[in-house]
C-alpha positions in Angstrom: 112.0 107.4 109.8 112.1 103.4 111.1 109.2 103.7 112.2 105.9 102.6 109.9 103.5 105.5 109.8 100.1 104.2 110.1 98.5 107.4 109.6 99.5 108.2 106.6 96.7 108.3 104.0 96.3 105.2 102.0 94.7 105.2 98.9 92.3 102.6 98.2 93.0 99.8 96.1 90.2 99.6 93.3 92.5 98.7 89.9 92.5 94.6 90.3 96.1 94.3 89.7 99.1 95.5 91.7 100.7 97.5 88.3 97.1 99.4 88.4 96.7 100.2 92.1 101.0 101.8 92.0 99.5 103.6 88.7 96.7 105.0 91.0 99.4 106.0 93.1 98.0 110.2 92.0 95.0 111.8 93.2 93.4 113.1 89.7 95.6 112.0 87.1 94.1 113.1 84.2 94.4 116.5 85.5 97.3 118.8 85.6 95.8 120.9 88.3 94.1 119.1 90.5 96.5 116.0 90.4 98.2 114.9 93.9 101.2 112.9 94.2 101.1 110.6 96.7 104.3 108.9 96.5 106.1 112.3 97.9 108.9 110.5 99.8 110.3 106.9 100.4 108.7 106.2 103.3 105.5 106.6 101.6 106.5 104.5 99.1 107.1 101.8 101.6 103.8 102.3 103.5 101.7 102.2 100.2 103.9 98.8 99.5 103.3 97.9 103.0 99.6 98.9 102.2 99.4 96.8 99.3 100.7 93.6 100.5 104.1 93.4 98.5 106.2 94.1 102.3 105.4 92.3 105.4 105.5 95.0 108.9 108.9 93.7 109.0 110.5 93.9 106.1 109.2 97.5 105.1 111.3 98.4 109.1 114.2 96.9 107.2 113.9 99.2 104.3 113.3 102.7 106.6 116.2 101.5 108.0 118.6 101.0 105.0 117.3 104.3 104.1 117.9 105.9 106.9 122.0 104.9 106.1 121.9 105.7 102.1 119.9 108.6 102.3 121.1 109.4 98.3 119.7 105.7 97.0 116.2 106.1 98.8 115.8 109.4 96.8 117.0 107.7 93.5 114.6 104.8 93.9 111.6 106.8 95.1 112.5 108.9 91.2 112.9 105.4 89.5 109.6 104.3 91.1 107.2 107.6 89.8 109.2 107.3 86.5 108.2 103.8 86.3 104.4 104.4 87.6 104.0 106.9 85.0 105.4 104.6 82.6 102.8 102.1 83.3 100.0 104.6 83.6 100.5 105.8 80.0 100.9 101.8 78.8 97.8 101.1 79.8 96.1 104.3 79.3 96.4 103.8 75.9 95.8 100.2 75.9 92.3 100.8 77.4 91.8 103.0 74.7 93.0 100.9 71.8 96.4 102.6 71.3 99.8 101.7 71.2 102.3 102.6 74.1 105.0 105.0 73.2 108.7 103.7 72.8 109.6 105.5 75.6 107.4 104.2 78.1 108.0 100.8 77.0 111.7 101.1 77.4 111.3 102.3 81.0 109.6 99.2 81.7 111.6 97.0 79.8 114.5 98.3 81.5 112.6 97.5 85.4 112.2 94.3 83.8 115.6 93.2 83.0 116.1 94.7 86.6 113.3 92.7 88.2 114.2 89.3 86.7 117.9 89.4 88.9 115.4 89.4 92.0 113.5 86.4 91.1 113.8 82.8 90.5 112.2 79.9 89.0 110.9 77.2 91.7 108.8 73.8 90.8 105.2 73.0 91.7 102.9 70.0 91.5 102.7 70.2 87.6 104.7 73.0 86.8 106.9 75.7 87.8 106.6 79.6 88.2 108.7 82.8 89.3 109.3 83.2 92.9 110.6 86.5 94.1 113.5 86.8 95.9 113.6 88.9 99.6 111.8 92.4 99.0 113.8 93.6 102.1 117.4 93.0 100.4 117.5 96.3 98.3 115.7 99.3 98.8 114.1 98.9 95.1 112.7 95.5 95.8 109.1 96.4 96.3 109.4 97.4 92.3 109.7 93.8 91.1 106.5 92.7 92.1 105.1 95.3 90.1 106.7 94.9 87.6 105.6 91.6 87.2 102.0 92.7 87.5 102.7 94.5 84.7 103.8 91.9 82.8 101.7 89.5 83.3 98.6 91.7 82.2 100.8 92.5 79.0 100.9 89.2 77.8 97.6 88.1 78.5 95.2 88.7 75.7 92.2 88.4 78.0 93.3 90.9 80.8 94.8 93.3 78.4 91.4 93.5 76.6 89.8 94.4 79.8 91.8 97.0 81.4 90.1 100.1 81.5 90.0 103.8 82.6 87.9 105.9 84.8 85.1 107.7 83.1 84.9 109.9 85.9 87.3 113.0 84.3 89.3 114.4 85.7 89.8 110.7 88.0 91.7 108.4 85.5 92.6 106.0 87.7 93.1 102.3 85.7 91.0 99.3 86.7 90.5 95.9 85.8 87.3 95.4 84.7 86.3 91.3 85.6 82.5 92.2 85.5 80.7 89.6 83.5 79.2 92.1 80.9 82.4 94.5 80.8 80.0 97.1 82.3 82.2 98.8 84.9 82.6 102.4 84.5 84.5 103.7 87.1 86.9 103.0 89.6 84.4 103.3 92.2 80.6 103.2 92.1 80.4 105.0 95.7 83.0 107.6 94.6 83.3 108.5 91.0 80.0 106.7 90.0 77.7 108.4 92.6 79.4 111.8 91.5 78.4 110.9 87.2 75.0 110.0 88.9 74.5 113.1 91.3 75.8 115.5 87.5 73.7 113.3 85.5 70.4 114.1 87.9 71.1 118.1 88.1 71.4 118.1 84.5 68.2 116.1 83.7 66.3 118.1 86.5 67.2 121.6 85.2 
């Protein structure tokens, strides 16, 4: 298991944002049946973090290691990661379609928060200062805080809020942020999801 898997599949990163890509982290997730969980152990969870640029090579060989010795804690944090994906998934699924989140779902990431605050810390620039995150590698959870942030950040930001969306390709769901000019972006991907509405949309108009 301390070894990083590099042929393990890697979902593409097509939401903008970090929170959006870990929400993508299922296969089909407006679906009940054909949904796939890709987060099915810990070390996939540090390869897609590996993937996604929150751990260095090194630092995710740390982690498998540390899991290797607290077997119990790497299967607790892989749970508290999909209960905090899905979490964020139905935040901003509802956001993108003008609803509230649920208190529950807010809690969850609330709680990551207060969490994900004792890992960072706040550091001075040329004209101001910002949050600097502490050592991913120290604690088996510390590829969450970064997301976390993410999340955040899009929260509180009346501009990206207004433009997250979701896939219009049903079943795909998958979250996106949508920095076209025009707010025309439909899907997550034109080449996947888009050619599919267009190849339907051309068999319905030709029969």
């Amino acid at each position: 298991m301390s070894d990083i898997n590099k042929d393990v599949h890697k979902p593409d990163l097509l939401g903008g944002r970090l929170c959006l890509d870990f929400a993508n982290t299922v296969s089909w997730h407006d679906s009940s049946e054909k949904s796939q969980e890709l987060l099915t152990s810990y070390e996939k969870l540090i390869n897609w973090s590996l993937h996604a640029n929150i751990l260095k090579e090194q630092q995710s060989l740390s982690l498998l290691k540390k899991a290797e010795s607290q077997p119990a804690k790497a299967k607790e944090v892989l749970q508290q990661a999909v209960e905090l994906r899905e979490s964020i998934y139905q935040i901003f699924s509802l956001v993108s379609n003008n609803e509230t989140p649920v208190s529950k779902d807010l809690s969850i990431l609330n709680e990551a928060l207060g969490n994900a605050y004792g890992t960072m810390r706040v550091v001075p620039g040329k004209n101001k200062f910002s949050l600097e995150l502490l050592n991913c590698e120290e604690t088996l959870d510390g590829m969450l805080s970064p997301i976390v942030q993410s999340a955040i950040e899009i929260l509180i930001s009346e501009k990206e809020l207004s433009r997250v969306k979701k896939c219009e390709g049903a079943p795909c769901g998958w979250l996106f942020l949508d920095t076209s000019r025009n707010r025309s972006r439909r899907w997550c991907s034109m080449a996947d999801c888009g050619n599919r509405a267009k190849a339907k949309r051309f068999y319905h108009n030709k029969k």
